[in-house]
BAKE-618458 format. One line per 8 residues: their letters; for each residue x, y, z of C-alpha. Coordinates in Angstrom, 2 decimals, always signed. Example, Ala and Ser with C-alpha at 12.3 -4.5 7.8 and 13.67 -1.06 7.14 Angstrom:
residues 2
as) +12.30/-4.50/+7.80; +13.67/-1.06/+7.14
END
This chain:
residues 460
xxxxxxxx) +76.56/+46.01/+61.32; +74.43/+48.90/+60.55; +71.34/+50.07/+62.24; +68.49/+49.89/+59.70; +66.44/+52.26/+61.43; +69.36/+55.12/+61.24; +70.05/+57.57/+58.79; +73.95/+56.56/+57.60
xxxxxxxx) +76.10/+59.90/+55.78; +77.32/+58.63/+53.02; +79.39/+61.98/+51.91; +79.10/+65.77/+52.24; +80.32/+68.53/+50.75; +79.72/+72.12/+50.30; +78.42/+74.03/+46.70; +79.25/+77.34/+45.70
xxxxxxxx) +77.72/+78.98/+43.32; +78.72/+78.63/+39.37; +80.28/+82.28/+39.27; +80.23/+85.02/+41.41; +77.62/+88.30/+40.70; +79.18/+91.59/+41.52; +76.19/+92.72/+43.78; +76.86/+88.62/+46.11
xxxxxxxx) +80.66/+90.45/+47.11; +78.68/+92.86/+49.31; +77.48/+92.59/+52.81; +73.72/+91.40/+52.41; +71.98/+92.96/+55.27; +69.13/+91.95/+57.37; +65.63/+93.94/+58.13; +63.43/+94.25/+60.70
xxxxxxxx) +61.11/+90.90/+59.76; +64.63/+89.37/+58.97; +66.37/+89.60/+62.40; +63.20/+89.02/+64.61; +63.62/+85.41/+63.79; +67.20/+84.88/+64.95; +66.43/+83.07/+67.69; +63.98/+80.61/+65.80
xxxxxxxx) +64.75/+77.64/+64.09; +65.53/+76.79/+60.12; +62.73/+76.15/+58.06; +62.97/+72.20/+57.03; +60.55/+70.53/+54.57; +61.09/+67.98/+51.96; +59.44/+66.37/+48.92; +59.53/+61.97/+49.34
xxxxxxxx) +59.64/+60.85/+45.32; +59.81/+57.49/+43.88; +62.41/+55.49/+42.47; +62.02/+55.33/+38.85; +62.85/+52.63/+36.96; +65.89/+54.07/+35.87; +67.68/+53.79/+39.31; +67.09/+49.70/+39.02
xxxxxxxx) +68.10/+49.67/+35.46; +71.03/+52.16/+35.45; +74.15/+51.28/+36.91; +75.43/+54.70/+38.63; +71.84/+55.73/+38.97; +72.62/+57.64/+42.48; +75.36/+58.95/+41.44; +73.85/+61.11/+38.15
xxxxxxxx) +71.52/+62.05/+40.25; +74.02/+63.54/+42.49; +75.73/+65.15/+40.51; +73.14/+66.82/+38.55; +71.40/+68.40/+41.66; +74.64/+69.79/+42.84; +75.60/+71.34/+39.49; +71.92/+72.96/+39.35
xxxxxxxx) +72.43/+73.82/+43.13; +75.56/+75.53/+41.84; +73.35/+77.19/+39.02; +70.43/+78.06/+41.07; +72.93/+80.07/+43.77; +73.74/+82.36/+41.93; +70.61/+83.80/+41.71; +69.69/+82.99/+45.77
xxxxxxxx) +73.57/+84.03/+46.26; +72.73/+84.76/+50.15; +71.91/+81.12/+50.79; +75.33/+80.52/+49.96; +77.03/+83.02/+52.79; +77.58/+83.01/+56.40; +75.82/+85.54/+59.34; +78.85/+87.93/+60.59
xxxxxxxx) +78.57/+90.00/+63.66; +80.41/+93.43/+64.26; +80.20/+94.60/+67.22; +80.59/+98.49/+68.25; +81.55/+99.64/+71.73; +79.52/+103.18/+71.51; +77.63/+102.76/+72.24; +77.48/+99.07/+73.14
xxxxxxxx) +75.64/+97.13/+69.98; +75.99/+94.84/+67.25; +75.39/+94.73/+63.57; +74.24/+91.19/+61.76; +74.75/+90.56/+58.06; +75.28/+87.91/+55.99; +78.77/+87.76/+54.33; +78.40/+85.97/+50.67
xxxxxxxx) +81.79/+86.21/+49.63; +83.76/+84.47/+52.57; +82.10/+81.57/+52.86; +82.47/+77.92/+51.78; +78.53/+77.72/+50.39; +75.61/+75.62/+50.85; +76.32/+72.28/+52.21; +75.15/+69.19/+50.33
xxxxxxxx) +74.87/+65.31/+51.99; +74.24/+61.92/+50.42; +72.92/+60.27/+52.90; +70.89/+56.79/+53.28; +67.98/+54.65/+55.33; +67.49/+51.05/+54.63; +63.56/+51.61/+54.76; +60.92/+51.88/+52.14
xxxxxxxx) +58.57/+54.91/+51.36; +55.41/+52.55/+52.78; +57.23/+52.32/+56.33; +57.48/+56.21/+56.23; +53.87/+57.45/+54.94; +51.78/+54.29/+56.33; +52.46/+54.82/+60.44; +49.20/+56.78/+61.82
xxxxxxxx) +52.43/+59.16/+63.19; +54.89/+60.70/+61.38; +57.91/+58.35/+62.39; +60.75/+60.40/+64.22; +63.11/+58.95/+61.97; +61.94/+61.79/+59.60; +63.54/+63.85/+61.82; +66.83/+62.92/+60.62
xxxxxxxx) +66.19/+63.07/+56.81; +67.26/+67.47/+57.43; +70.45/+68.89/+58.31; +71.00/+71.60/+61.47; +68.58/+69.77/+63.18; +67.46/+72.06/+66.06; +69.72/+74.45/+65.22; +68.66/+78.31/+66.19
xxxxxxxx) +69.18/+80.58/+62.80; +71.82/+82.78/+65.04; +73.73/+79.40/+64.44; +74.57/+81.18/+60.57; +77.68/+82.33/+61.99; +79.35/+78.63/+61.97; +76.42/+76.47/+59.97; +75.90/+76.92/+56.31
xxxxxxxx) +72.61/+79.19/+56.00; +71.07/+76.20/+53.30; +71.95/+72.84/+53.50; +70.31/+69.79/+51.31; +70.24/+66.09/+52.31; +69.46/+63.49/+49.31; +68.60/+60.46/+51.22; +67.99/+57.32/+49.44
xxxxxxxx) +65.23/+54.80/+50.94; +64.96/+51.48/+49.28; +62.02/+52.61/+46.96; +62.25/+56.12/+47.14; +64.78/+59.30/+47.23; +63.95/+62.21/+50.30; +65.29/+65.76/+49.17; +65.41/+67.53/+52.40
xxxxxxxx) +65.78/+70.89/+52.46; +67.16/+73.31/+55.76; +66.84/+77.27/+55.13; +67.82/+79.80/+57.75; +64.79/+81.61/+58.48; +66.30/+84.79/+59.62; +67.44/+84.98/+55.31; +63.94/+83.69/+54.24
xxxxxxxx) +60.48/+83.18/+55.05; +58.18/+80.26/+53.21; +57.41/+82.27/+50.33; +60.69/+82.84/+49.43; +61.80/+79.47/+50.51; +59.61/+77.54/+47.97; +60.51/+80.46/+45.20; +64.39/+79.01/+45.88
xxxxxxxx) +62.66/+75.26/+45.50; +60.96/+76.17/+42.97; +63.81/+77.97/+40.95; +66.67/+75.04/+41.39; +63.93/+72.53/+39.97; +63.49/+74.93/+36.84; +66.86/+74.69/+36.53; +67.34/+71.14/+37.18
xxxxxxxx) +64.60/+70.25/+34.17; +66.59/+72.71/+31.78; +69.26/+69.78/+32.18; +72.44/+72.11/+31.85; +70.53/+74.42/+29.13; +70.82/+78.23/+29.80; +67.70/+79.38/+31.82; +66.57/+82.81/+32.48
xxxxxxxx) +64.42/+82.19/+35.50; +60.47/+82.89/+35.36; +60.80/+84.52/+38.11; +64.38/+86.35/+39.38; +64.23/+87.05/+42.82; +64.95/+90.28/+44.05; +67.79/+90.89/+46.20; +67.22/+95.10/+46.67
xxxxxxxx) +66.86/+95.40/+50.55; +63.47/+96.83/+51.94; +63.39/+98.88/+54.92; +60.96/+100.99/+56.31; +60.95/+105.06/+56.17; +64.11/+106.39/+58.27; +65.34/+102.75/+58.67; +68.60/+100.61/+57.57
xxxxxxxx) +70.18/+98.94/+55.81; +72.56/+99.02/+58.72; +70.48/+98.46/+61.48; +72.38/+98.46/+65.18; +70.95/+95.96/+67.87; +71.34/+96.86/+71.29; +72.59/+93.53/+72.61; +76.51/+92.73/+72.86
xxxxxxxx) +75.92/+89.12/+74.11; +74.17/+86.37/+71.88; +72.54/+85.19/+75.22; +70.53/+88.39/+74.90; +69.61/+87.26/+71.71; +68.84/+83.61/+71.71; +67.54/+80.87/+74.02; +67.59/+77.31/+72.96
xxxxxxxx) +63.81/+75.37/+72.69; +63.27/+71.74/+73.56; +59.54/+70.82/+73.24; +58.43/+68.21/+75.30; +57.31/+64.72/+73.41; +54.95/+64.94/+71.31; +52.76/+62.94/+68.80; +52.53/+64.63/+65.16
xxxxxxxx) +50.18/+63.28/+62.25; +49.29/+63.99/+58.79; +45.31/+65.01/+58.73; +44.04/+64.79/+54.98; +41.23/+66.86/+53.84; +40.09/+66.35/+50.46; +38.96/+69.65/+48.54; +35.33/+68.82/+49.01
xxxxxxxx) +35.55/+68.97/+52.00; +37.28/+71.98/+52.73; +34.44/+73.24/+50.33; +31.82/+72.18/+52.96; +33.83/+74.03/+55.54; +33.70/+77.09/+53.97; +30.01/+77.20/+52.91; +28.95/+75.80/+56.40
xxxxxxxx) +31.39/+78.97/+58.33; +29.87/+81.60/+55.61; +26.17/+80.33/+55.98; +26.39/+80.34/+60.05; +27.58/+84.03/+59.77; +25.95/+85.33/+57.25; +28.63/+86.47/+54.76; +30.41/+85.28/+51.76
xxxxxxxx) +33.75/+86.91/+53.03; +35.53/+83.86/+55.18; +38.31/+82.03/+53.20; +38.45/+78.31/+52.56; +41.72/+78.51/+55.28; +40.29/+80.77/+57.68; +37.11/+78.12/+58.02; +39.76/+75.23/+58.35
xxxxxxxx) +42.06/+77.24/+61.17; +38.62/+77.58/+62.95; +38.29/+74.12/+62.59; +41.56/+73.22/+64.00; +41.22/+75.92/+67.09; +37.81/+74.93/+67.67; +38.79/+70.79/+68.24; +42.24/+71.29/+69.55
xxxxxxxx) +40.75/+73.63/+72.73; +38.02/+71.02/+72.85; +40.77/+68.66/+73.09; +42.58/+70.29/+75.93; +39.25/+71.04/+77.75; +40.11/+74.26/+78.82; +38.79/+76.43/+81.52; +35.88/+78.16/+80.15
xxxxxxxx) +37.61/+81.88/+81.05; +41.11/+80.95/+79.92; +42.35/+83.29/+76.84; +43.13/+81.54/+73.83; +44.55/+82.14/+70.31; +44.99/+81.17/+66.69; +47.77/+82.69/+65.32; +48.38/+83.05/+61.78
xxxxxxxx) +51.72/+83.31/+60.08; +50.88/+86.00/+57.56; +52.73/+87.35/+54.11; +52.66/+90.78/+54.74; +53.89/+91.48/+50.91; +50.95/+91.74/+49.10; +49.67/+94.34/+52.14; +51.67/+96.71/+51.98
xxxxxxxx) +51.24/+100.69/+49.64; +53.07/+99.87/+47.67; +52.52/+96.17/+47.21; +56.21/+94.23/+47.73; +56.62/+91.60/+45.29; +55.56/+88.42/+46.13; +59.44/+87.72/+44.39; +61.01/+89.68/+46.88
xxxxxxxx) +63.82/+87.53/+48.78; +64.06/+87.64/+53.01; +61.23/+87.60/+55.02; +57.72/+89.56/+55.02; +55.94/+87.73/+57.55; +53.79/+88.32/+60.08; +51.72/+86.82/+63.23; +48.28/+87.85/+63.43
xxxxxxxx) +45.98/+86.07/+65.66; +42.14/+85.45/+66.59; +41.45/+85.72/+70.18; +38.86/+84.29/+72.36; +37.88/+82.76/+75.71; +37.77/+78.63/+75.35; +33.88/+79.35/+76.36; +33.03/+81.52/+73.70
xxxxxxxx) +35.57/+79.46/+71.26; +33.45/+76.18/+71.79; +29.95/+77.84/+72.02; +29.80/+80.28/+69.08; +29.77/+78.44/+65.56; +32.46/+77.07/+63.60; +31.21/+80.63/+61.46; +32.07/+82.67/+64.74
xxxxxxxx) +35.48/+81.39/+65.30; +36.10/+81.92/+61.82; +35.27/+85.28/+61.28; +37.79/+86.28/+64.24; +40.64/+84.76/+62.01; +39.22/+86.96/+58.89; +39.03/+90.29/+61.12; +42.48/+89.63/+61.64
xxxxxxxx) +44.09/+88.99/+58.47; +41.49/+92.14/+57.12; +43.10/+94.29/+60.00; +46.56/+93.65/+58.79; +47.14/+96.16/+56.92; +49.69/+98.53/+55.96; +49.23/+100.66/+58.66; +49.30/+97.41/+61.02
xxxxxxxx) +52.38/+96.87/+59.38; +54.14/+99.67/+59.53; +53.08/+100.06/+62.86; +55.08/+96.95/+63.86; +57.89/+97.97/+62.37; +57.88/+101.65/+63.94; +57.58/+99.84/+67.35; +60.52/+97.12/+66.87
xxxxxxxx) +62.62/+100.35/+65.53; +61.98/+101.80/+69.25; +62.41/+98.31/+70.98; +64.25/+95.91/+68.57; +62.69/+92.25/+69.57; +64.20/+88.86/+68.88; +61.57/+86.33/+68.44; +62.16/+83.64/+71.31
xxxxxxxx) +60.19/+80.42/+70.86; +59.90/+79.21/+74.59; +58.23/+82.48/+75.31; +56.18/+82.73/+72.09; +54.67/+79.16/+72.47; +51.67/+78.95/+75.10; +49.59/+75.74/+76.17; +46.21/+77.26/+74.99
xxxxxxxx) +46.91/+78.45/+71.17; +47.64/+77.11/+68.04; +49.90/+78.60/+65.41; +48.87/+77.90/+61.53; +51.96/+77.96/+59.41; +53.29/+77.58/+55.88; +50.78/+77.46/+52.99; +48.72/+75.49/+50.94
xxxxxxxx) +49.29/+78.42/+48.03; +52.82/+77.50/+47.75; +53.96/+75.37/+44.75; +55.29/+72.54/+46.39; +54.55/+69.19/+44.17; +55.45/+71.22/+41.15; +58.89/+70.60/+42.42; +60.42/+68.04/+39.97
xxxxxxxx) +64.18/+66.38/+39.82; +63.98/+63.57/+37.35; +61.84/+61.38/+39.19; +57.74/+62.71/+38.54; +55.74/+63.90/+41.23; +56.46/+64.00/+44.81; +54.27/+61.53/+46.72; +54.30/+63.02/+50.01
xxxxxxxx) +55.81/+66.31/+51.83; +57.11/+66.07/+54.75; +58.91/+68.87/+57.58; +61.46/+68.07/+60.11; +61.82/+69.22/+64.20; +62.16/+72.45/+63.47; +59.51/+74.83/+64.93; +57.34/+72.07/+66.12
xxxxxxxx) +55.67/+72.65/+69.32; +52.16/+71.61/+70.90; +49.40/+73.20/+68.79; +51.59/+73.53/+65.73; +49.91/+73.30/+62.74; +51.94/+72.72/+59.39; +49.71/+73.16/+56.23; +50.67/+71.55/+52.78
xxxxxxxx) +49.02/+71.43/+49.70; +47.20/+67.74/+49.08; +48.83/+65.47/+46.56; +46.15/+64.90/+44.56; +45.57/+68.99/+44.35; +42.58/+70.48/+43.79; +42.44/+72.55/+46.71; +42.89/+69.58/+48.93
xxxxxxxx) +45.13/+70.11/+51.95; +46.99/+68.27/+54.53; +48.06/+69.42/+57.91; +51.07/+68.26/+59.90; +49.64/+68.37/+63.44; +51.69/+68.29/+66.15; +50.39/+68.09/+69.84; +50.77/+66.54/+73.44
xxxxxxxx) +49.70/+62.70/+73.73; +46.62/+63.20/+75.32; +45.66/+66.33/+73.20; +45.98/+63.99/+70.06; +44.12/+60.97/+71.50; +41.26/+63.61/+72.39; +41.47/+64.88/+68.59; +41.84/+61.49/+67.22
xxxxxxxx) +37.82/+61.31/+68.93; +36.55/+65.13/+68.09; +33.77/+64.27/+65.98; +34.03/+67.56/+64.18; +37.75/+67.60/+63.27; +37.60/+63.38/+62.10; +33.79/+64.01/+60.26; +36.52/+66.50/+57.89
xxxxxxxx) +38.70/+64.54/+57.25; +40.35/+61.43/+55.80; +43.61/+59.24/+55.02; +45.95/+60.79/+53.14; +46.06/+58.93/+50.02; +47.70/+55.00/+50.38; +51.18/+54.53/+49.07; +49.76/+52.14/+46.22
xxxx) +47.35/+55.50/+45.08; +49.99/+58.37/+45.79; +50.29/+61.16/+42.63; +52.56/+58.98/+39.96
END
């Protein structure tokens, strides 16, 4: 007899895309912002829909369903054509390096599981913590993006709950960063809705390559063993919630960190990452002298002379962070703390950038995330700009996002956009068991926030 509480894999295959593009039969390579990340995990985030009544009327339900999504899967690949190759390495022996790319022409595609979970979408969104079973609704769980070489670089999972359908979604993050990630979501929902119609996408990506001055597109590393390259992350256990903060108050936030400093400069996110550094340090009651941070995973496209287009494919992300002692953190105003974060995200500019980049070129770094992560920062990531419940496949409006292990360590902050929109947001916390119970009692943080919206209320 089946475990109920266990994701069963019903079937799997792999999806190519429709036809092949001229430009997909040569070696896609990898940039500076691209390889850094070899050593971190997939990105993994998912949209939890409904059941509509079709799928207890309609014999075969499931299986139209399935079949639909994989022929616009086929349809959207050829546009995202990378997502469908594998990460080759060639190595040279003078002098000793090696030379990543992805290969989109020898490779079997993206993979594609029907899977299943005899639970219902109240025992998944109703738990104060996000269940680990969510865990297990994404593919290449844990897997390290240097794992491209033998794992397909996107891989979907339909699972079907008893009331709802989960489309997971695992991206290799060394061929995409969130931006570009939800513009591929985005893009194979367009396509979906078009119902086998010709589309000419709103918005292409672009494929053309960018490197900086003097740099690429063939880019030698100076490693010849992956163990210079990538260390495997285990986080201990942690507990991970879903904080809802409706847009009013996330308005309050803003006006309350602009008043205390005396500007009308500080973001509506900037004020709400000061809000989460602020409580989580209080939460770990820090030494007063110790050093902490609040990084911020930034899109460097927009910041750049000239501007990259926000439709440009691969990654353009960096970390900038505020930095303060937990003293000064806790007794400056929530205005203060907030104000760091803006000074940071002002200062990064294209000189900042390019900067970076000029010093990787010298010292080529893979990001590792057991050396990255420290006990006494947070890290803000994803967006609450990105278009995630306009993502539709038949069924209406997603009732609830959700991400899987990947990247999840303590003081990781995921940030989604609220169902009901607005500007409402909700942030997948994820921190140590005592950090949370201490957050669960911040006055601050809870006074901010509320339940995400009940099952019986969720966007229809």
């Amino acid at each position: 007899m089946s475990n109920p509480h266990i994701v069963r894999h019903i079937s799997e295959c792999f999806v190519k895309p429709e036809h092949a593009l001229e430009e997909s039969k040569r070696p896609f390579y990898l940039t500076p912002w691209d390889l850094q990340l070899l050593s971190s995990h997939y990105i993994q985030k998912g949209l939890l829909f409904n059941k509509p009544p079709a799928a207890y009327d309609q014999e075969g339900f499931i299986d139209t369903l399935l079949d639909r999504l994989k022929c616009s899967l086929s349809r959207a690949l050829v546009h995202f054509y990378p997502l469908s190759g594998r990460l080759v390495t060639q190595t040279n022996e003078n002098p000793p390096s090696c030379l990543i790319y992805v290969d989109c022409d020898n490779s079997p595609g993206a993979k594609f599981i029907h899977a299943a979970l005899d639970t219902t979408i109240s025992e998944i969104l109703s738990p104060i913590d996000v269940p680990l079973v969510v865990q297990s609704f994404f593919d290449h769980d844990r897997a390290l993006n240097y794992d491209g070489h033998t794992m397909s670089l996107l891989s979907i999972q339909i699972t079907e709950l008893k009331d709802g359908i989960f489309v997971g979604c695992a991206m290799n993050h060394s061929i995409a960063d969130g931006t570009s990630y939800w513009h591929f979501f985005n893009s194979w929902s367009e396509i979906f809705q078009a119902e086998g119609n010709d589309v000419s996408l709103a918005r292409p990506p672009i494929h053309k390559r960018w490197f900086p001055d003097g740099c690429g597109p063939i880019i030698n590393l100076p490693f010849t063993h992956q163990d210079e390259i990538i260390s495997r992350f285990e986080p201990p256990a942690l507990r991970e919630r879903v904080f809802h903060l409706s847009s009013e108050s996330i308005a309050k936030l803003k006006a309350k960190a602009n008043a205390e400093y005396k500007t009308n400069k500080i973001s509506s996110f900037q004020s709400l990452s000061a809000l989460l550094w602020r409580c989580i340090t209080r939460a770990r009651r820090l030494p007063l002298d110790q050093i902490t941070s609040c990084k911020l995973a930034t899109n460097s496209r927009s910041r750049m002379d000239p501007q990259l287009s926000q439709d440009y494919f691969g990654n353009s992300i960096l970390a900038v962070a505020g930095v303060a002692t937990a003293g000064e953190l806790l007794e400056q105003s929530l205005g203060w703390a907030a104000w760091q974060l803006h000074q940071a995200v002002v200062n990064h500019t294209d000189k900042a950038i390019h900067g970076w980049l000029d010093a990787w070129q010298q010292s080529p770094i893979i990001y590792q995330l057991a050396r990255f992560v420290d006990e006494y920062s947070i890290m803000m990531g994803s967006s609450p700009r990105f278009n995630m419940y306009g993502n539709e496949f038949g069924m209406g409006k997603a009732v609830a996002l959700r991400s899987g292990s990947a990247n999840k360590f303590d003081g990781s902050v995921t940030s989604f956009p609220g169902c009901e929109g607005g500007g409402s947001i909700d942030l997948q916390v994820c921190l140590l068991p005592d950090f949370m119970s201490a957050l669960e009692s911040d006055e601050e943080f809870m006074d901010a926030t509320t339940l995400p919206p009940s099952v019986a209320v969720v966007c229809r």
